[in-house]
DRENPA-3360 file (N, C-alpha, C; in nm, 2 decimals, always signed):
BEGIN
1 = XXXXXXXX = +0.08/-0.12/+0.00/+0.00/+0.00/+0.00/+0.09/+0.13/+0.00 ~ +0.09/+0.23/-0.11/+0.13/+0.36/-0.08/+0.14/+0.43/+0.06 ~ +0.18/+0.46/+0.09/+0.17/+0.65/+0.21/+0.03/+0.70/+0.13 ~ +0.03/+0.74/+0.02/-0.08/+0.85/-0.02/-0.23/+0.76/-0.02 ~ -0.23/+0.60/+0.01/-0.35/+0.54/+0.01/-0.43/+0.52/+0.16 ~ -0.24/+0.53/+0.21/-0.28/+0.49/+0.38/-0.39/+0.67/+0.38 ~ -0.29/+0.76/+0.34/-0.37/+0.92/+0.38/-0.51/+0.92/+0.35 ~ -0.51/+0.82/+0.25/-0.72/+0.84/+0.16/-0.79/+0.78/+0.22;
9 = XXXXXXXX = -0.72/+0.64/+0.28/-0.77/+0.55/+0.42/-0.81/+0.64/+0.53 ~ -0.74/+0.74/+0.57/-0.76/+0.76/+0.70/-0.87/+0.91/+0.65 ~ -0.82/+0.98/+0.56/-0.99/+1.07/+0.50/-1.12/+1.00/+0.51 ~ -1.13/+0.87/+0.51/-1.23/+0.81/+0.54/-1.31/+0.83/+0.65 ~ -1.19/+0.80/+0.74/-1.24/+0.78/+0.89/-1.27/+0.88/+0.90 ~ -1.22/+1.01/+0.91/-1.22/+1.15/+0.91/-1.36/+1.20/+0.88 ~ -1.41/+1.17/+0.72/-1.53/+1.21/+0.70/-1.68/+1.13/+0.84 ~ -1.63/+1.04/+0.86/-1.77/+0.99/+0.93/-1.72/+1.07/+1.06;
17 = XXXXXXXX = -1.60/+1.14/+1.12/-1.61/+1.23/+1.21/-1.67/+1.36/+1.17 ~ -1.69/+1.41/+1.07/-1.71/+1.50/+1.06/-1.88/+1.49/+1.02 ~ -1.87/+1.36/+0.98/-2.04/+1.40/+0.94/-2.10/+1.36/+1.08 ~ -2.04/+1.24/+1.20/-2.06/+1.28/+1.33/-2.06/+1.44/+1.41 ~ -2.01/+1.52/+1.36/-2.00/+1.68/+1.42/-2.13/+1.73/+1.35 ~ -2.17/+1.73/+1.27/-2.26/+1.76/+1.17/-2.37/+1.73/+1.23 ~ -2.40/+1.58/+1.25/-2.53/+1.60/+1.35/-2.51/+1.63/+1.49 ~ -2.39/+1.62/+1.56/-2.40/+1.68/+1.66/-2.46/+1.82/+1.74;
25 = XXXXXXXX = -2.39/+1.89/+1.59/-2.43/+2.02/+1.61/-2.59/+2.07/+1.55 ~ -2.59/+1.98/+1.46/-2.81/+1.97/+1.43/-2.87/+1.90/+1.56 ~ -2.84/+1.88/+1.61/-2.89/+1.84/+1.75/-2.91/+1.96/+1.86 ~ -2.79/+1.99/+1.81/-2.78/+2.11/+1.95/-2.85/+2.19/+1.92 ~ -2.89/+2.22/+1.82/-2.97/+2.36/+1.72/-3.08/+2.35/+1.78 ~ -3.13/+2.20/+1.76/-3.29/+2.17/+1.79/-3.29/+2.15/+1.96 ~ -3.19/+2.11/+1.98/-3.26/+2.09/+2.17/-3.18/+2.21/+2.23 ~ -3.13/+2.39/+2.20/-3.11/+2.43/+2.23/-2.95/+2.41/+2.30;
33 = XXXXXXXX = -2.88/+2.31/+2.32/-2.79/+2.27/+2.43/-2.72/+2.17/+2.40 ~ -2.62/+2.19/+2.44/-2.51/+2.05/+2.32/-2.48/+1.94/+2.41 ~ -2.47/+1.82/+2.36/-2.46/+1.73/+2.43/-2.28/+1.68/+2.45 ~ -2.25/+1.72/+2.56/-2.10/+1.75/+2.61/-2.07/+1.64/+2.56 ~ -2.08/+1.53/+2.62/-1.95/+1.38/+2.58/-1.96/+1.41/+2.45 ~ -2.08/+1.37/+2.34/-2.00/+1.38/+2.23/-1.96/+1.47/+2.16 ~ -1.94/+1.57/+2.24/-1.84/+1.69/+2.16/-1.75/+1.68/+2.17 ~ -1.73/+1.65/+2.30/-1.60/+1.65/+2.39/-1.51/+1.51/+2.28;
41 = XXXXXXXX = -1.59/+1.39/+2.25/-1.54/+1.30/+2.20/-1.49/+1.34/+2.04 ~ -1.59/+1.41/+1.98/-1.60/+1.47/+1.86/-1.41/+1.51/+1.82 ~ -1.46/+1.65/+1.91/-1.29/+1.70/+1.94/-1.16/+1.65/+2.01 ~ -1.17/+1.55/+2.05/-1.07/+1.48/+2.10/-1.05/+1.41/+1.98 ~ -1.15/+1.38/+1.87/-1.07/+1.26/+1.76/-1.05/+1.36/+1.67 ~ -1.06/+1.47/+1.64/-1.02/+1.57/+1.55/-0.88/+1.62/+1.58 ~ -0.89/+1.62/+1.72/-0.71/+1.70/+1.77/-0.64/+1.57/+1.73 ~ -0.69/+1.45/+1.79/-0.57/+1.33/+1.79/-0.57/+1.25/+1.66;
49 = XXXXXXXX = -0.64/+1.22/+1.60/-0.69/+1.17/+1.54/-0.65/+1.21/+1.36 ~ -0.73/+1.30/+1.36/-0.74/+1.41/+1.19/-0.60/+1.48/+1.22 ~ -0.57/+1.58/+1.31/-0.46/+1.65/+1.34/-0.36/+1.61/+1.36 ~ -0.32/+1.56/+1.51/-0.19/+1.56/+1.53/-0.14/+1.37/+1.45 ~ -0.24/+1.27/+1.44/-0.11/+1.19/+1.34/-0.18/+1.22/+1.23 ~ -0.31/+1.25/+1.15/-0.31/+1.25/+1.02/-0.26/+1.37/+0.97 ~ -0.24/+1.44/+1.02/-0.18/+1.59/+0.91/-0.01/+1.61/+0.96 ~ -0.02/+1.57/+1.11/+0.11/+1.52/+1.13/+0.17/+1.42/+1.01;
57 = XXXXXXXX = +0.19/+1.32/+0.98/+0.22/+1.26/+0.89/+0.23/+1.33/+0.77 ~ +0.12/+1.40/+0.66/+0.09/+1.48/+0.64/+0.27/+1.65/+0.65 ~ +0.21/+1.65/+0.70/+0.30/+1.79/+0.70/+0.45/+1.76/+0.70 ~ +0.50/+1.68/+0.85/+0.62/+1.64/+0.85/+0.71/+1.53/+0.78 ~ +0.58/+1.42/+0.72/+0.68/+1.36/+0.64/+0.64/+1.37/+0.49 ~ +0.53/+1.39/+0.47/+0.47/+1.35/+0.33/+0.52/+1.49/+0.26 ~ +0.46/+1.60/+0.30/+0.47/+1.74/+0.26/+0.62/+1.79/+0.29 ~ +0.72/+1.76/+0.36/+0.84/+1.76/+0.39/+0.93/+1.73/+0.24;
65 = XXXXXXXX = +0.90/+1.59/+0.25/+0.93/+1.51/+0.13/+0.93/+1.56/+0.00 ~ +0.80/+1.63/-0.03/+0.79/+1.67/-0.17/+0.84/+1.83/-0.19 ~ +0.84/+1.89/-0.09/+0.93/+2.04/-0.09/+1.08/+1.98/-0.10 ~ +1.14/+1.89/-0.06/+1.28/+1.84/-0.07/+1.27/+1.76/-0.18 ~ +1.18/+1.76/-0.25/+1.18/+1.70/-0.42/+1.16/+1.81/-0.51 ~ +1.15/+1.97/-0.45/+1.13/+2.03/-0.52/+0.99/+2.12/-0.57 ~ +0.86/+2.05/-0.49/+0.77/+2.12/-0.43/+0.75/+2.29/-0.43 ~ +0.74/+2.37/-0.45/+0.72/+2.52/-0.36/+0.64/+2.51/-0.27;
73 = XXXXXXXX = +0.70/+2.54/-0.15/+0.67/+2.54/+0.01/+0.57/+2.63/+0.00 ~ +0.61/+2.77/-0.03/+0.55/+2.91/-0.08/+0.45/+2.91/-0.19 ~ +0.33/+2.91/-0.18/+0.25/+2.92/-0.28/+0.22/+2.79/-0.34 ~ +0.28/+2.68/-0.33/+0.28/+2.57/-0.36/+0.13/+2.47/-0.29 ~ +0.12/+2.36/-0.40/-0.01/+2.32/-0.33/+0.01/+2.28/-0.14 ~ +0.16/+2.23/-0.13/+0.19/+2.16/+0.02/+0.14/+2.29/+0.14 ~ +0.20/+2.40/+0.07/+0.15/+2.57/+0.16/+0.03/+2.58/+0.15 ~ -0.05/+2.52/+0.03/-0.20/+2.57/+0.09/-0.27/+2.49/+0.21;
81 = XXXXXXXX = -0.21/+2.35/+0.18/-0.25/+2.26/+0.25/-0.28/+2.29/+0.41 ~ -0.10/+2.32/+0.48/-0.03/+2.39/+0.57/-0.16/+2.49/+0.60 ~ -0.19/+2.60/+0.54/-0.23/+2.67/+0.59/-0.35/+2.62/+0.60 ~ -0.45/+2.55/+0.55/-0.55/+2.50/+0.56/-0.56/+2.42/+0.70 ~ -0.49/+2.34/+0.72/-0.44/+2.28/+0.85/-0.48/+2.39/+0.98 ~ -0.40/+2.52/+0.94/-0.39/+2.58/+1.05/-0.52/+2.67/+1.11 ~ -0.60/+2.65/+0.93/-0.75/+2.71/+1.00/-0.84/+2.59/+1.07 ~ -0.80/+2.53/+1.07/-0.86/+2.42/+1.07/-0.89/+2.41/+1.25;
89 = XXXXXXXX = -0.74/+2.43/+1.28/-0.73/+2.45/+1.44/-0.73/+2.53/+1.50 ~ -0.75/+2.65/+1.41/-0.82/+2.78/+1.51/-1.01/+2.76/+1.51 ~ -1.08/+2.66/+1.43/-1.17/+2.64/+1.37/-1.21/+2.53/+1.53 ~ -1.14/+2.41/+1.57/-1.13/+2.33/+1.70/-1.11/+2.40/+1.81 ~ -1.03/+2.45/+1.84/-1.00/+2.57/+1.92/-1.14/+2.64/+1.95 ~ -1.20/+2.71/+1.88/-1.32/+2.78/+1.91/-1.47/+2.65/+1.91 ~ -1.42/+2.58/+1.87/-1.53/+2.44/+1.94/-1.50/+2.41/+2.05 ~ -1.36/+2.40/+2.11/-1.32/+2.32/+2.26/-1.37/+2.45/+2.32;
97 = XXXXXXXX = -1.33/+2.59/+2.35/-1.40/+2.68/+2.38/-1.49/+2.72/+2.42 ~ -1.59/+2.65/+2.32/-1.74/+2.67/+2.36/-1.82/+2.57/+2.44 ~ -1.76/+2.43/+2.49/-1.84/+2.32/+2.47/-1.92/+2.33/+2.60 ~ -1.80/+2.35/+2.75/-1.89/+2.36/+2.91/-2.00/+2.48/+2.84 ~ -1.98/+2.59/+2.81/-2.09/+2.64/+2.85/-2.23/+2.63/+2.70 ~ -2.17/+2.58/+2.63/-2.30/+2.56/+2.50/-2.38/+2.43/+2.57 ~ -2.29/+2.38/+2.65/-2.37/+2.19/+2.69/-2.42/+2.27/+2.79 ~ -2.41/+2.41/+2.87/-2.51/+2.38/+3.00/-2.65/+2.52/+2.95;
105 = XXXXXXXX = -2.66/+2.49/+2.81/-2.74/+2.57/+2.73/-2.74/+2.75/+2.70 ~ -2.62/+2.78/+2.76/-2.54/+2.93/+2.69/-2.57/+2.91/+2.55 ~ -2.68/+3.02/+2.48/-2.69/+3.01/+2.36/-2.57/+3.10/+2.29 ~ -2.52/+3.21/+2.37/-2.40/+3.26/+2.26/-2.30/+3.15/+2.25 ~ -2.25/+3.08/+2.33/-2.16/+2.94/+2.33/-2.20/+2.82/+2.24 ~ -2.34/+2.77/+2.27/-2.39/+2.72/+2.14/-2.41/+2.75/+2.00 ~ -2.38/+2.90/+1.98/-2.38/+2.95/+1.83/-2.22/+2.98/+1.78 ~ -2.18/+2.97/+1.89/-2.01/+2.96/+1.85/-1.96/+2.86/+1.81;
113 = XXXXXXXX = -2.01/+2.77/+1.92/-1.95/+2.59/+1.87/-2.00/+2.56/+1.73 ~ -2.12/+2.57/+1.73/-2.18/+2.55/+1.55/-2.17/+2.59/+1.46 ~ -2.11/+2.72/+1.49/-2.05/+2.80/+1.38/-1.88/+2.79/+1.34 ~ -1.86/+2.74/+1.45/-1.69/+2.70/+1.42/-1.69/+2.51/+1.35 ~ -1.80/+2.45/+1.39/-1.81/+2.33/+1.34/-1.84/+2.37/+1.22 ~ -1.93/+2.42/+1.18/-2.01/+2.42/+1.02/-1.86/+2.50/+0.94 ~ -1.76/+2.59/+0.98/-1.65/+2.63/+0.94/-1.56/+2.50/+0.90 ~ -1.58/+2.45/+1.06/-1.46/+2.31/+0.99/-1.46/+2.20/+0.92;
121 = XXXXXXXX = -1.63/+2.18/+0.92/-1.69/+2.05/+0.82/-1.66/+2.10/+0.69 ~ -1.69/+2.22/+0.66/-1.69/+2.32/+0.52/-1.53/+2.30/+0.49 ~ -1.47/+2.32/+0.52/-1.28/+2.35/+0.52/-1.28/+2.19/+0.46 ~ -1.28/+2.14/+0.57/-1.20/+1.97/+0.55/-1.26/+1.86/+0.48 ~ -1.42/+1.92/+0.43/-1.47/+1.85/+0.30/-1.41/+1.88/+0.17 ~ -1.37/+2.00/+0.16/-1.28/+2.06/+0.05/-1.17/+2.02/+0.02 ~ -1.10/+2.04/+0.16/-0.99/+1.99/+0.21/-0.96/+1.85/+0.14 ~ -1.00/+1.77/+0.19/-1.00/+1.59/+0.13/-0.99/+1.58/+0.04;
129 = XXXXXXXX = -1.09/+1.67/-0.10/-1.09/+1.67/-0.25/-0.99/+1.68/-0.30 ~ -0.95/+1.79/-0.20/-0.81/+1.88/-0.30/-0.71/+1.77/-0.28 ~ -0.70/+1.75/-0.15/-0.59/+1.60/-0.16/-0.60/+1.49/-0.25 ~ -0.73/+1.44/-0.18/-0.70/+1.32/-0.28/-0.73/+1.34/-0.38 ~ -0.80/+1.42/-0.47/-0.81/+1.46/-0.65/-0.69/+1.50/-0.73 ~ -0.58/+1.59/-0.63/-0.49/+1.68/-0.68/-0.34/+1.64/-0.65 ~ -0.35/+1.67/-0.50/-0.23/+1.62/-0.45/-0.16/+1.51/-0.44 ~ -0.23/+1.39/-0.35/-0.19/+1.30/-0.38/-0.16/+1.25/-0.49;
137 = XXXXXXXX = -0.22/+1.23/-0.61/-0.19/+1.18/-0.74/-0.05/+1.23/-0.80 ~ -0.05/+1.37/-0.75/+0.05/+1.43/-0.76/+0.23/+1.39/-0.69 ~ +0.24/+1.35/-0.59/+0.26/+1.28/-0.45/+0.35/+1.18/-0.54 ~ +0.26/+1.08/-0.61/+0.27/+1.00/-0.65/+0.37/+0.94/-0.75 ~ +0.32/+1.07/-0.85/+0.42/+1.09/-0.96/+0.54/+1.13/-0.96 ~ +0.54/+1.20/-0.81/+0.75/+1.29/-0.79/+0.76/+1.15/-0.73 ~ +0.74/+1.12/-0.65/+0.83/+0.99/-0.54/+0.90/+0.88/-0.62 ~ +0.98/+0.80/-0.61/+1.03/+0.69/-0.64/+0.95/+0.57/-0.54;
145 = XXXXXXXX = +1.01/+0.42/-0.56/+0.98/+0.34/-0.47/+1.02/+0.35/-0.36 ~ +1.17/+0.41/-0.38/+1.23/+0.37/-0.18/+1.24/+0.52/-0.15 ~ +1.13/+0.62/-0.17/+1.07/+0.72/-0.16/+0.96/+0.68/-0.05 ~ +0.85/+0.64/-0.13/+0.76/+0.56/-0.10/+0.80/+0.43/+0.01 ~ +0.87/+0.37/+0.05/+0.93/+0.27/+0.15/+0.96/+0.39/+0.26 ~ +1.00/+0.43/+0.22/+1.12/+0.53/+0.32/+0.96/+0.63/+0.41 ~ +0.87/+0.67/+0.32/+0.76/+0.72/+0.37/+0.69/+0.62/+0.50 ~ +0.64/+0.52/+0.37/+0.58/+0.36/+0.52/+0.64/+0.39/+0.62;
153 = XXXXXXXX = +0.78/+0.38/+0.66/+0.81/+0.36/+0.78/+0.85/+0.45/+0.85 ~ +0.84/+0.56/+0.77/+0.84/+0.67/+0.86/+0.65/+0.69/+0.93 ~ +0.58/+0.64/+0.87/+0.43/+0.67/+0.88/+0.46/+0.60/+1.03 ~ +0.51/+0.48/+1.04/+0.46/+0.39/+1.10/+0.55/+0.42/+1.26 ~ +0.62/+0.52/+1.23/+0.72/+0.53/+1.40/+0.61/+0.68/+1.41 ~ +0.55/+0.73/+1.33/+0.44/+0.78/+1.40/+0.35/+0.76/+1.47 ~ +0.27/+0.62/+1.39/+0.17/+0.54/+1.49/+0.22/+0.48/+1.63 ~ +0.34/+0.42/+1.64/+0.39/+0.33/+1.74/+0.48/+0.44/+1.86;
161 = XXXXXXXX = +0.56/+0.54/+1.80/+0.63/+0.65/+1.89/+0.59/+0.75/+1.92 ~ +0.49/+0.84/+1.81/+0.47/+0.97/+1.86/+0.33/+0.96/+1.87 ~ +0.21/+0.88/+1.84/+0.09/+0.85/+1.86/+0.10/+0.75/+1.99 ~ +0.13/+0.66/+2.00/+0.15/+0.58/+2.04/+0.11/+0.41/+2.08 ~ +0.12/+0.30/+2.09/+0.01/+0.20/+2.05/-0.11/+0.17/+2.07 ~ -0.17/+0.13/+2.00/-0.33/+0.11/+2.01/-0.43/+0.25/+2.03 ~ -0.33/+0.34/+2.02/-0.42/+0.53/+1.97/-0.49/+0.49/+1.86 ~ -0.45/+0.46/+1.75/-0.50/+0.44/+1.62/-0.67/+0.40/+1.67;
169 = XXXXXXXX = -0.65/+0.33/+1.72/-0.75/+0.20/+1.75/-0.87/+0.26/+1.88 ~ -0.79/+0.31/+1.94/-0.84/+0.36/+2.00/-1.02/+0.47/+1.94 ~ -0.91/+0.52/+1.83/-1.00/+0.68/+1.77/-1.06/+0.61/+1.69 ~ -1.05/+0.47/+1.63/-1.15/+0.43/+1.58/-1.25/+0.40/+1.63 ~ -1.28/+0.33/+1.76/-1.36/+0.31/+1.83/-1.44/+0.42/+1.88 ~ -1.38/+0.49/+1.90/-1.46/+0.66/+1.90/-1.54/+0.72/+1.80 ~ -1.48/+0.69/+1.70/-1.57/+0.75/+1.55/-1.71/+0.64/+1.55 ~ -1.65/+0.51/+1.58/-1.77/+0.42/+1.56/-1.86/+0.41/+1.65;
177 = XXXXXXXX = -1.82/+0.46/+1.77/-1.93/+0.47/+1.84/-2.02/+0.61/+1.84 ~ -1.93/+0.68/+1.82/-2.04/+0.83/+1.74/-2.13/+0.84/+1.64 ~ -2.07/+0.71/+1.52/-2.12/+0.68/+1.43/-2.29/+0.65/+1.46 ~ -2.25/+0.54/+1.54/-2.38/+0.45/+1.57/-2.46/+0.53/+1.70 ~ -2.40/+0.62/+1.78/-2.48/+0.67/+1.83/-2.61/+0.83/+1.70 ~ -2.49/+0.86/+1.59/-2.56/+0.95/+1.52/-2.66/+0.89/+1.42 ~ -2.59/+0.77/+1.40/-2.66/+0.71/+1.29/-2.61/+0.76/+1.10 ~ -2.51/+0.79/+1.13/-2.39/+0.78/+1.04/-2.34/+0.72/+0.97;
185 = XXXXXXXX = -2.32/+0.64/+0.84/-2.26/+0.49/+0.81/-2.14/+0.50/+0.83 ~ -2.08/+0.40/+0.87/-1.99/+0.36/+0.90/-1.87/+0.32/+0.77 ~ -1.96/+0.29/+0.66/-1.85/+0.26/+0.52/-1.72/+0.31/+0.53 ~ -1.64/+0.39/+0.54/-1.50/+0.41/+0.55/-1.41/+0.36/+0.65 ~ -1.49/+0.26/+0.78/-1.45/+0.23/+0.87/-1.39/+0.08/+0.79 ~ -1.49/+0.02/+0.69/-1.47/-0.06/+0.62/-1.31/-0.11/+0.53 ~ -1.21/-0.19/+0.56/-1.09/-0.19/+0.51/-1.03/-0.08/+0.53 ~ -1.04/-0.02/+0.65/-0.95/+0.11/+0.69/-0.81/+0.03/+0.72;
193 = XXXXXX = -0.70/+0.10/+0.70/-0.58/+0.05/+0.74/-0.48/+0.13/+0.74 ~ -0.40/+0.17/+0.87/-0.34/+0.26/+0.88/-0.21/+0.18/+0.84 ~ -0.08/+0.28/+0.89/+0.04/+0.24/+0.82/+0.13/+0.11/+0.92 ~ +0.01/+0.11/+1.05/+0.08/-0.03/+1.15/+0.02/-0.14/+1.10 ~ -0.07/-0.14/+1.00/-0.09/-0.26/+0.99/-0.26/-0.26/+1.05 ~ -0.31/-0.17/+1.11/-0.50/-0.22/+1.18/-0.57/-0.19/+1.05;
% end
């Protein structure tokens, strides 16, 4: 399996988080008041999960790689990316934020969290396209094989050193149970496989 298929694997997972936030926040609309755990869960798999190992991976090895192949950092698709990333987390940021007082029915805190959600579902549905339609294909074409080798195992001392074991697995289990609590399909959970091997 490529790095750039493990990345389209794990946009999978990503989307059923995001279409999880989606009703979260149509929930909260209608019953006035957000329902804390799964926010709280929502945002924990976005920070760990989407963020720190998928864009981690992402930024430091993948997007690393192709600026040192020649890439433009600056203006270049890997810079938009980057900065996309970074709205991304000022976008979570103002969800973690809002969550104690939108869950204890603060309607200005409830219109914050939904409005920084409906920003971040909007961003990282785009987001995904542009990757996997543009970039990665792109990805594809500069790399060599022990480019590509040399990526795997770098993917994979992310999962096991800087994630750590059974995190992966963990945040799956999280999405899936958000899933089935929202009633969400679960299809990308389907042959998901990160770069350890789950």
């Amino acid at each position: 399996m490529k790095p750039t298929e493990i990345l389209s694997s794990e946009h999978r997972v990503i989307e059923i988080g995001i279409d999880c936030l989606e009703r979260i926040s149509e929930e909260a609309i209608k019953e006035s008041k957000l329902d804390k755990e799964s926010a709280e869960q929502a945002v924990d798999f976005i920070r760990n999960f989407a963020d720190r190992c998928h864009h981690g991976k992402e930024e430091n090895q993948l997007f690393a790689l192709l600026e040192e192949k020649g890439m433009p950092a600056d203006g270049g698709p890997t810079g938009q990316m980057k900065h996309e990333h970074e709205q991304g987390r000022a976008f979570v940021s103002g969800m973690a934020d809002s969550i104690d007082d939108a869950s204890n029915g603060n309607a200005g805190a409830l219109s914050k969290f939904v409005q920084n959600a409906r920003g971040y579902i909007q961003l990282l549905r785009d987001h995904v396209k542009k990757e996997d339609n543009i970039l990665f294909p792109m990805a594809d074409r500069m790399l060599s094989n022990d480019d590509q080798e040399g990526l795997l195992s770098a993917f994979d001392k992310v999962e096991t050193e800087h994630m750590g074991k059974g995190t992966h697995d963990k945040y799956l289990r999280i999405v899936e149970s958000l899933a089935d609590k929202y009633g969400v399909s679960k299809a990308g959970l389907d042959g998901h496989s990160c770069s350890c091997g789950h």
